[in-house]
C-alpha positions in Angstrom: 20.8 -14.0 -65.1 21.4 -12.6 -68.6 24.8 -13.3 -70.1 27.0 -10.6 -71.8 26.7 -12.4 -75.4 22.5 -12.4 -75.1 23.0 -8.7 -73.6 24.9 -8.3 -77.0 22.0 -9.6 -79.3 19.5 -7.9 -77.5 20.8 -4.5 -78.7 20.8 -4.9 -82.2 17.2 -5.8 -82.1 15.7 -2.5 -83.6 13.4 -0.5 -81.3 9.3 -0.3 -82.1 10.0 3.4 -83.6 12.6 2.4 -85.8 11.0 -0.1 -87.4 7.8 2.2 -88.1 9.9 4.0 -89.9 11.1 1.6 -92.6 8.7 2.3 -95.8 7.7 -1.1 -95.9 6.2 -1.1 -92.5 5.2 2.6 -92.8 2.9 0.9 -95.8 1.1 -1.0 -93.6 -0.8 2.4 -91.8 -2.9 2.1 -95.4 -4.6 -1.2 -93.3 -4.3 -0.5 -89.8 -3.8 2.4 -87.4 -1.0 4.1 -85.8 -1.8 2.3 -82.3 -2.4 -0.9 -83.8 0.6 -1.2 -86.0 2.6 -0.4 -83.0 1.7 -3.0 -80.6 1.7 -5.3 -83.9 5.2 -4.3 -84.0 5.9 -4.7 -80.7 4.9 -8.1 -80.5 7.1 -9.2 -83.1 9.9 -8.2 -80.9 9.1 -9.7 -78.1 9.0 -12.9 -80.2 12.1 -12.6 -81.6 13.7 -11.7 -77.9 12.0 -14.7 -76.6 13.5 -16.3 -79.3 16.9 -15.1 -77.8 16.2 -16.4 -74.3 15.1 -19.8 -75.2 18.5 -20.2 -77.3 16.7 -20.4 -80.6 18.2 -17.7 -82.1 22.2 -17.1 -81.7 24.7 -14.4 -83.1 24.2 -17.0 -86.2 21.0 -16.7 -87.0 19.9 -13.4 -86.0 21.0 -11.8 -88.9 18.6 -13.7 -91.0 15.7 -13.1 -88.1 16.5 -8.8 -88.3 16.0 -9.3 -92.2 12.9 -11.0 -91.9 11.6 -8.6 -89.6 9.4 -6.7 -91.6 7.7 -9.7 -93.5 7.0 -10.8 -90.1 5.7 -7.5 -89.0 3.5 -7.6 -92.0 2.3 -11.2 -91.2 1.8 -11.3 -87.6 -0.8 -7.7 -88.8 -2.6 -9.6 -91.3 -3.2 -12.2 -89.2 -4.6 -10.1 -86.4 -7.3 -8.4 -89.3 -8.0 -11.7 -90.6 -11.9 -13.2 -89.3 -11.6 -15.7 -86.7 -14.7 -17.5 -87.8 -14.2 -19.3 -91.0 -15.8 -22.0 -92.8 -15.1 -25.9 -92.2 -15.2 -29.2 -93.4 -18.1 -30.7 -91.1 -16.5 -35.1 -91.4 -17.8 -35.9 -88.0 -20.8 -37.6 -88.7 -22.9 -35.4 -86.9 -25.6 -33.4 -88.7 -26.0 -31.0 -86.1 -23.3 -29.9 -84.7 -23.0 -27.1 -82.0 -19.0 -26.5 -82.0 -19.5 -26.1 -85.6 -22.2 -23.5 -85.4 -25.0 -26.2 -85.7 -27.8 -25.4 -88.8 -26.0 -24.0 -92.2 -28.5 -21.9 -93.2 -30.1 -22.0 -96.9 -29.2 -19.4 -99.6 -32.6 -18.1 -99.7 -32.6 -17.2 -96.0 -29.2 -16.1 -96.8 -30.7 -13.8 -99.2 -33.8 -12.7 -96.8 -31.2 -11.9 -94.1 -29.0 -9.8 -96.8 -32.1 -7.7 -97.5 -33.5 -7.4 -94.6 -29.7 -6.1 -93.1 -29.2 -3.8 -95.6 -32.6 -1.7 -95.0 -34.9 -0.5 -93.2 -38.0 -2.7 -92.8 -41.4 -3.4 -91.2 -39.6 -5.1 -88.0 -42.9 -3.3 -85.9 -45.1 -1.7 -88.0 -48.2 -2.7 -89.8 -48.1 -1.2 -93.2 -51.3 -2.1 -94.4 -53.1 -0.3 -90.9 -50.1 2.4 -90.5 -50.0 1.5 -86.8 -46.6 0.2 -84.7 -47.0 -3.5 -84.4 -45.1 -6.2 -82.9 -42.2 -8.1 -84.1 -43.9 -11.4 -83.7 -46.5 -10.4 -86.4 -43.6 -11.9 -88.7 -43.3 -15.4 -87.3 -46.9 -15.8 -85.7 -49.3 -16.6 -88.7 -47.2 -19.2 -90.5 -46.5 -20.9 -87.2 -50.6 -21.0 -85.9 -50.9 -22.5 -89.3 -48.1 -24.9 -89.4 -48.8 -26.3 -85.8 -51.7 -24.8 -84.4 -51.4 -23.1 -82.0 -52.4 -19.9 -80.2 -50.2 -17.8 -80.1 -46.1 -17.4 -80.5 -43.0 -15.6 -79.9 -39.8 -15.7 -80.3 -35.9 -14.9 -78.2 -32.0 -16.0 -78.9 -32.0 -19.1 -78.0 -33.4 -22.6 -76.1 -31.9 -21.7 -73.2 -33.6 -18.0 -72.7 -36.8 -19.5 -73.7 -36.8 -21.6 -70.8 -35.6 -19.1 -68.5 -38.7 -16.8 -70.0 -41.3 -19.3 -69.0 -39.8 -19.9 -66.0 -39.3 -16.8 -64.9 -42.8 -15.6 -66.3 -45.1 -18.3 -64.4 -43.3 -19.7 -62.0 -40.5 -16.6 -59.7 -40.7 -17.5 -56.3 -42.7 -20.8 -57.0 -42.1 -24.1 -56.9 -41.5 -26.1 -60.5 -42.0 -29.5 -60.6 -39.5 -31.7 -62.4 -38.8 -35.3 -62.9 -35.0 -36.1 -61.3 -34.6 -37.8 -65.0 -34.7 -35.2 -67.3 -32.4 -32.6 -64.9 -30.1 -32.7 -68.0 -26.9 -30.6 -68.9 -27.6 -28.9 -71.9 -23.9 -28.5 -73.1 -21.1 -25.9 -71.8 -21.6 -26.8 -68.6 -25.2 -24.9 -68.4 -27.8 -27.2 -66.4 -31.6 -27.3 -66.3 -31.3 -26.5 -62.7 -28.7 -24.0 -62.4 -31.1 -22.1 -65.2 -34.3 -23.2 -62.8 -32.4 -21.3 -60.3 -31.7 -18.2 -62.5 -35.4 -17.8 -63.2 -36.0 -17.1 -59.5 -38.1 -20.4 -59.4 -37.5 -23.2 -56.8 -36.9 -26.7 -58.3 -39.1 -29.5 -56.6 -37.2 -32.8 -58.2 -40.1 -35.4 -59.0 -39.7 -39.4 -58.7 -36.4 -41.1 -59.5 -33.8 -41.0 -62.5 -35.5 -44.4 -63.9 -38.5 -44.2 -62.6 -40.9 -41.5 -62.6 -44.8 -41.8 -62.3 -48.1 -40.0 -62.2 -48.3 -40.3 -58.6 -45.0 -38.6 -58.0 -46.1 -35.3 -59.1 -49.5 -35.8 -57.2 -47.7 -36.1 -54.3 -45.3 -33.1 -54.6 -48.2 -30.9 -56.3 -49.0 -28.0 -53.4 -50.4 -24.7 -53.6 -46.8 -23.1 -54.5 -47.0 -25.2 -57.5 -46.4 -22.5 -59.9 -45.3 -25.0 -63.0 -44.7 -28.4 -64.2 -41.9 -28.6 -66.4 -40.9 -31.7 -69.1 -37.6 -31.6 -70.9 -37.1 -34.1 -73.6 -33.7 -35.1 -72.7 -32.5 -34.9 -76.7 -28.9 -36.4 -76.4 -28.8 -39.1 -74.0 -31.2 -42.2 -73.6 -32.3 -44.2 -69.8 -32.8 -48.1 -71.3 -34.1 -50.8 -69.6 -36.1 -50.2 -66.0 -37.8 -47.0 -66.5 -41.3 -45.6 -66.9 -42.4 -41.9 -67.3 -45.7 -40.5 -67.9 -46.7 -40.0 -71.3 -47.2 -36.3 -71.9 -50.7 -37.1 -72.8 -51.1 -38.1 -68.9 -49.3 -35.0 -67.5 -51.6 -32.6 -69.5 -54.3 -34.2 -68.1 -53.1 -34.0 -64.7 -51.8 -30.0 -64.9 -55.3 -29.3 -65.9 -56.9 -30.9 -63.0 -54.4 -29.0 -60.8 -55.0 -25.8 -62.9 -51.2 -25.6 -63.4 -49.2 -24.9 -66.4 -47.6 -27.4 -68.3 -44.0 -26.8 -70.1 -42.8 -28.7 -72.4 -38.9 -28.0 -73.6 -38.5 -30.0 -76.3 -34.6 -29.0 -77.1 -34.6 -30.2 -81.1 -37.8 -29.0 -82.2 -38.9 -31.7 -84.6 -41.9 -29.7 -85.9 -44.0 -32.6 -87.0 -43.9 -36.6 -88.3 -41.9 -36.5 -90.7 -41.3 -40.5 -92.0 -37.5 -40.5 -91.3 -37.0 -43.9 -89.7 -34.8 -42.6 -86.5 -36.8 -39.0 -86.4 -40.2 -40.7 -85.6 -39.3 -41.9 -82.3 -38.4 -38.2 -81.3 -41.4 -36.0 -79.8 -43.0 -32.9 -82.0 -44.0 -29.9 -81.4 -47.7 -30.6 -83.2 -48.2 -33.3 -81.1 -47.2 -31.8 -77.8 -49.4 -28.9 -79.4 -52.8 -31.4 -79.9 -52.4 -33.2 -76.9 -53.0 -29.6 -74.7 -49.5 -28.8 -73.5 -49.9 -25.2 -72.3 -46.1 -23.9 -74.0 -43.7 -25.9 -75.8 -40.5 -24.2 -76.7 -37.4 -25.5 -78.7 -34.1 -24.4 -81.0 -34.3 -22.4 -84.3 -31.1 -23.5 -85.2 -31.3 -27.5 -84.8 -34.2 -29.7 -86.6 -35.9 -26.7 -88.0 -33.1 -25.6 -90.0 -32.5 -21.8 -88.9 -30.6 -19.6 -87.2 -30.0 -19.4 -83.6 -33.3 -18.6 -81.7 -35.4 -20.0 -79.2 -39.1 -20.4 -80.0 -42.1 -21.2 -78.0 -45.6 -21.6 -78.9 -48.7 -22.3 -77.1 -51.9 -20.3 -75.3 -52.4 -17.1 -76.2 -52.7 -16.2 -72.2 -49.2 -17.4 -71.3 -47.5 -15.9 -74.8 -49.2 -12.6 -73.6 -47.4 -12.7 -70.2 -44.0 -13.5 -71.4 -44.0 -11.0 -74.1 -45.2 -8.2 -71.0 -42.0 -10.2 -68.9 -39.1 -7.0 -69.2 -36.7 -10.0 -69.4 -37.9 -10.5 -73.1 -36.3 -6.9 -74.0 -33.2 -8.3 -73.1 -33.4 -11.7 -74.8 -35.4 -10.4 -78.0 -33.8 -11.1 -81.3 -33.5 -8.8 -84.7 -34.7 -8.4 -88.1 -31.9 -10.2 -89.4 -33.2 -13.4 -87.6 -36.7 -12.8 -88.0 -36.3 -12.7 -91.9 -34.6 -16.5 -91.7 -36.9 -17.4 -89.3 -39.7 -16.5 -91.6 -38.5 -17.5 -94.8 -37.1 -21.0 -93.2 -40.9 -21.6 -91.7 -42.1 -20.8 -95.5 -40.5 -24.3 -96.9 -42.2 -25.9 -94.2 -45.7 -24.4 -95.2 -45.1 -24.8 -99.1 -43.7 -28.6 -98.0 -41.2 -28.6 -99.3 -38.2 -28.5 -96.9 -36.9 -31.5 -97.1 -35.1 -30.8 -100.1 -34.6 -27.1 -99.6 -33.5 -27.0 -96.1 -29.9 -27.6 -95.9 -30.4 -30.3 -92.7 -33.3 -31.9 -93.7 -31.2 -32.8 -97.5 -28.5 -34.0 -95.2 -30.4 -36.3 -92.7 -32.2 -37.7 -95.7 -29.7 -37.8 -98.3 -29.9 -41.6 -100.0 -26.6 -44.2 -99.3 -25.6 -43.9 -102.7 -25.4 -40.5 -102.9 -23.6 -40.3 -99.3 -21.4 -42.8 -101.3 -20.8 -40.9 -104.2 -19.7 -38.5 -102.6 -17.3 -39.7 -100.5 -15.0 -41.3 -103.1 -15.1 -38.2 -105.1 -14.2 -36.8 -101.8 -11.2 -39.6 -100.9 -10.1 -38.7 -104.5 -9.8 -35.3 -104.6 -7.4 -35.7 -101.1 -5.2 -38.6 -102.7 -4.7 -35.8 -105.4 -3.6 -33.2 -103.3 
């Protein structure tokens, strides 16, 4: 029950109109509008009543709190404009990050995606022939070269890659999967759960150790629609295990005439010499040992923005760019320009130094070490 004296404060408290009438909040309709400033306003006096109620604020104080009214008014607005997505000090440790937006990009494909948002562009049309083209025509050649392959394409992210393949080859199939590698891909989002999604029906394979050749022979049936690998990136199985090596799958999803997937998460393109990086699988050699699609991040080893790529045979490229699911999961001319002029250090060779990850993951100990007293010194200053 409210008491007389809190009844008493309540009622000097100034009402939403009167305090839009004070010049210096009047000012503030230069920055915001009408509507906004009012429910700005508004919630600085519910503050300041809860303030009341909690016994924070007595006949004492709340002079002081009605003079600071409009500063607050003024601060509480500023900090509703202000960007929510801000830059950060990355001291975990941890390279790639996905809380902290994973890949910084480089300032060149800064500058790519600056012109390329600022105009109009070529996104699908062949200036050289004068004909519409396609989208892909942007990532396509560098990436046959780089790794190749047949064919590629291109959508927001990992994720929506694998549900594309899925969905493309395999709705209302069976997909055959080792019980291992049924990873959860962070926030909750599960290789099955996005099996499911696809319209496919998951058919586990062998044991989480264990998994072997004659596991998938014996699930393999004619609603076999796919077989499905995914590198399990973030986690390792030690000790009493045994999987195929993809060499041996291949070899088995030909003689079954069923696809083979490969979702390979990181997307270390190639070998690169980095002593922890070689024991990761790449996309050239899942590519050269006959993997029919191989998809991975844009925004993790390769060093751009979000995406999902996957590369592979022309014939299965061609039926998931026809898929109407790729409309929906297509990405823009902002990300195509990154894409492309990220994949152009790789061809010219010389991405580990321009690539903001790859200068990171092999930066020498004594720079690392350099770095971090001028680092600790700078923080005993301030």
């Amino acid at each position: 029950m409210v008491g007389a004296d809190e009844v008493q404060l309540y009622r000097r408290i100034p009402a939403v109109h009167e305090l839009l009438e004070r010049p210096a909040v009047r000012q503030l309709l230069q920055c915001a509008s009408r509507e906004f400033l009012v429910e700005v306003i508004g919630e600085t006096l519910e503050a300041l009543r809860e303030e009341i109620r909690n016994g924070g604020i007595g006949e004492k104080e709340l002079d002081g709190a009605l003079e600071l009214l409009d500063r607050q008014v003024e601060a509480r607005l500023r900090h509703r404009l202000a960007a929510s997505l801000v830059r950060v000090v990355n001291a975990t440790g941890v390279v790639i990050f996905t809380n902290l937006g994973r890949a910084p990009l480089a300032d060149f494909a800064i500058k790519e995606a600056f012109d390329a948002a600022v105009s109009y562009t070529n996104l699908e049309f062949h200036l050289k022939e004068g004909r519409r083209g396609h989208r892909d025509q942007h990532l396509e050649p560098a990436l046959r070269r780089l790794l190749n392959c047949e064919a590629a394409t291109v959508c927001n992210n990992a994720a929506a890659a694998v549900l594309l393949i899925l969905n493309t080859l395999a709705e209302g199939r069976e997909v055959l999967i080792s019980r291992g590698e049924l990873i959860e891909i962070g926030g909750s989002f599960r290789i099955p759960a996005i099996l499911e999604k696809s319209g496919a029906r998951l058919r586990e394979v062998g044991t989480t150790n264990k998994t072997r050749l004659d596991d998938y022979r014996s699930a393999l049936t004619s609603d076999t629609g796919l077989i499905l690998r995914v590198h399990p990136s973030n986690y390792r199985i030690t000790g009493f295990t045994h999987s195929p090596a993809i060499e041996e799958l291949v070899e088995f999803a030909k003689e079954s005439r069923v696809p083979l997937a490969y979702d390979l998460g990181s997307g270390c393109l190639f070998r690169t010499g980095h002593p922890f990086l070689d024991r990761e699988p790449t996309v050239q050699d899942s590519i050269a040992a006959g993997v029919d699609l191989v998809c991975f991040s844009g925004d993790k080893l390769l060093g751009g923005p979000q995406a999902g790529l996957i590369l592979g045979g022309g014939e299965w490229i061609d039926r998931i760019r026809r898929n109407p699911l790729m409309r929906t999961m297509r990405v823009d001319k902002i990300i195509y320009a990154v894409l492309a002029s990220t994949l152009r250090e790789y061809e010219k060779a010389v991405y580990q130094s321009t690539i903001p990850v790859w200068r990171m993951l092999t930066a020498a100990y004594a720079d690392l070490e350099q770095r971090a007293t001028k680092i600790s010194s700078a923080l005993q200053i301030l």
